[in-house]
Backbone as CSV, one residue per row, in Angstrom:
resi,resn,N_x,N_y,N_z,CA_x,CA_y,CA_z,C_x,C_y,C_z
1,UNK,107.695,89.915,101.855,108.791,89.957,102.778,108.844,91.359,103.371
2,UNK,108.749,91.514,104.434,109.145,92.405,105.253,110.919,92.943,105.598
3,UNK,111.238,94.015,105.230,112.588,94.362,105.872,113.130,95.252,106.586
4,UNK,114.085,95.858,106.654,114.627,96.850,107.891,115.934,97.154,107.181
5,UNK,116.348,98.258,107.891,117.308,98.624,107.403,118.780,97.742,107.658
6,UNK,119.377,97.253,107.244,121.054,95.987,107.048,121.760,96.262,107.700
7,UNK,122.254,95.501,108.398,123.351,95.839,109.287,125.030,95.927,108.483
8,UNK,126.115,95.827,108.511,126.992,95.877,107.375,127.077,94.595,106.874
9,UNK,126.891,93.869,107.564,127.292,92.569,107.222,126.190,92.359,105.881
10,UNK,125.077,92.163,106.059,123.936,91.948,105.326,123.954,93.127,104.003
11,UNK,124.296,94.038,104.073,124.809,95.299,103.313,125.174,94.922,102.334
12,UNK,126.183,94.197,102.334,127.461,93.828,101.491,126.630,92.669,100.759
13,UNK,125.568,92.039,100.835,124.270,90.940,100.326,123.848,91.779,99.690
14,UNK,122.795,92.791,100.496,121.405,93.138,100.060,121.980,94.435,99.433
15,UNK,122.838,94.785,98.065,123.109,95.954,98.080,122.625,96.444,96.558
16,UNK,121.720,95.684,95.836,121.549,96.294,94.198,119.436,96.762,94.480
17,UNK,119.554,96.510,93.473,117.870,96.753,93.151,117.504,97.974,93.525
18,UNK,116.075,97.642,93.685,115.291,99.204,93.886,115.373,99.471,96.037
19,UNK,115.513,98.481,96.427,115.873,98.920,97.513,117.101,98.663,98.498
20,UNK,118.590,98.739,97.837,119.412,98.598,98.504,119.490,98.912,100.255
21,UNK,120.764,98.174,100.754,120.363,98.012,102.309,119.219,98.004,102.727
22,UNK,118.811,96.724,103.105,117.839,96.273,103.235,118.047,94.834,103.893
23,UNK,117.463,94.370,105.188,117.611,93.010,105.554,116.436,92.296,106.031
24,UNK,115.930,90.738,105.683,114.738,90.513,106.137,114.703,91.234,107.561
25,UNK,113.295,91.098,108.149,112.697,91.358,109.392,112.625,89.807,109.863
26,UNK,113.443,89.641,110.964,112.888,88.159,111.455,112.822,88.146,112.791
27,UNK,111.603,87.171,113.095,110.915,87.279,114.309,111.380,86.010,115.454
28,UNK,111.933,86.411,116.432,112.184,85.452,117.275,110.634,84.682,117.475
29,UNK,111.194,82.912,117.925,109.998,82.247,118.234,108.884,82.939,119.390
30,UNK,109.104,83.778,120.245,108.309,84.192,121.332,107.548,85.460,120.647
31,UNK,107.777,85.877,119.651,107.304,86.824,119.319,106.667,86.925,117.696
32,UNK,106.278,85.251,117.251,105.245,85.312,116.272,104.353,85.341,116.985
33,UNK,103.372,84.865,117.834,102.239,84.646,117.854,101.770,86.466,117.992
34,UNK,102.485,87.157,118.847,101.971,88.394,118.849,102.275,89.699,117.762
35,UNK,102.938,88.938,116.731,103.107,89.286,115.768,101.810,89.065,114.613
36,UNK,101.072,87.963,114.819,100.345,87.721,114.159,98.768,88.243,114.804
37,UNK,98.983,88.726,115.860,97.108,89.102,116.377,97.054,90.669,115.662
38,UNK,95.832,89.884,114.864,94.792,91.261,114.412,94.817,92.501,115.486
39,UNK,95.396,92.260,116.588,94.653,93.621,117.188,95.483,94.965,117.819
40,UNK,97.189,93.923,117.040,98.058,95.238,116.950,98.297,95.952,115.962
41,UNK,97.794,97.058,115.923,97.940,98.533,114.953,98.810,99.725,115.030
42,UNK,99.303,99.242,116.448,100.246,100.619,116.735,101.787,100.272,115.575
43,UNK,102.351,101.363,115.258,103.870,100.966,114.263,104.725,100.460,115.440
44,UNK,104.572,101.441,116.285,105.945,101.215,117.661,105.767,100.134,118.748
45,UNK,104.380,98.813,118.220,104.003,97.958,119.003,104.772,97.103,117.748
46,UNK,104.680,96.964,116.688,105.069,96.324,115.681,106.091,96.142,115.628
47,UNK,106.849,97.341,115.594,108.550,97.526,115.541,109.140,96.987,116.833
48,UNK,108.660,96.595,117.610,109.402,96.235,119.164,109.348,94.745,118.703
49,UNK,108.405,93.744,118.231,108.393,92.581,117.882,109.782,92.511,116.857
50,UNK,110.050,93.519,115.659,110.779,93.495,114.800,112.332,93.132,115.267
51,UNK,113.121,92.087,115.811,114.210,92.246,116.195,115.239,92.270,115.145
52,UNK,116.302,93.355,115.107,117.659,93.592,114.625,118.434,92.505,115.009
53,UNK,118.893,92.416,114.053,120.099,90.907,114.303,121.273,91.888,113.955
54,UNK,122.645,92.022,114.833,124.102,92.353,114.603,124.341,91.434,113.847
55,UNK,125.796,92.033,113.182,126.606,91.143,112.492,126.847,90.136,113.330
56,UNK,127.337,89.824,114.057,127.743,88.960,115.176,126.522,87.401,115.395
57,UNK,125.322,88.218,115.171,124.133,87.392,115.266,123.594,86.414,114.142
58,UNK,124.793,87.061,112.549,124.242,86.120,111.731,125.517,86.281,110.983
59,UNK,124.619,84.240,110.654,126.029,83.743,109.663,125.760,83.468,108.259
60,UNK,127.113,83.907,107.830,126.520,83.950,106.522,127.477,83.376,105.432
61,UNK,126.827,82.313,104.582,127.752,80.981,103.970,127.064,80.556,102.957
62,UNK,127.690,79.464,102.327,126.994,79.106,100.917,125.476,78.782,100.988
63,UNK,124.896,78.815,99.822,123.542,78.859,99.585,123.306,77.221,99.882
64,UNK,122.716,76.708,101.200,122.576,75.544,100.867,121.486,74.721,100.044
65,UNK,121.721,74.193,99.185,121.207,73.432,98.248,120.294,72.041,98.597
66,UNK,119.839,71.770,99.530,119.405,70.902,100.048,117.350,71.361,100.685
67,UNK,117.376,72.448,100.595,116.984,73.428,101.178,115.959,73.866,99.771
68,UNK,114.328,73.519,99.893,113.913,74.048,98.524,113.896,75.347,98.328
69,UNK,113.695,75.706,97.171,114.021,76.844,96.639,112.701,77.921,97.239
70,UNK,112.252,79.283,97.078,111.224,80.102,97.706,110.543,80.579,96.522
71,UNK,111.386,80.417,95.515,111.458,80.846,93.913,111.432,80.145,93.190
């Protein structure tokens, strides 16, 4: 898993372990495929794919259970 630094919202989640604040990296649909070509190496070509989600942008609610586990 890839992450970035948490917005507050996600904060108040991602806040124990060895790397507190911390939120996945997630990639809008237009921007896997160029996420995935071998032939970007630059960090600041990488990080522009990387979009920040605001609080505003994500919701956040019970664990749904329906949903297999990753673990």
């Amino acid at each position: 898993m890839v992450t970035q630094k948490a917005n507050s919202k996600m904060m108040e989640i991602h806040n124990g372990g060895n790397n507190p604040g911390r939120q996945p990296i997630i990639l809008r649909p237009e921007n896997v495929e160029a996420w995935l070509d071998p032939r970007i190496e630059s960090i600041s070509d990488v990080t522009k794919l990387a979009s920040f989600y605001e609080n505003e942008d994500i919701i956040v609610g019970p664990e749904n259970s329906s949903q297999p586990s990753l673990f």
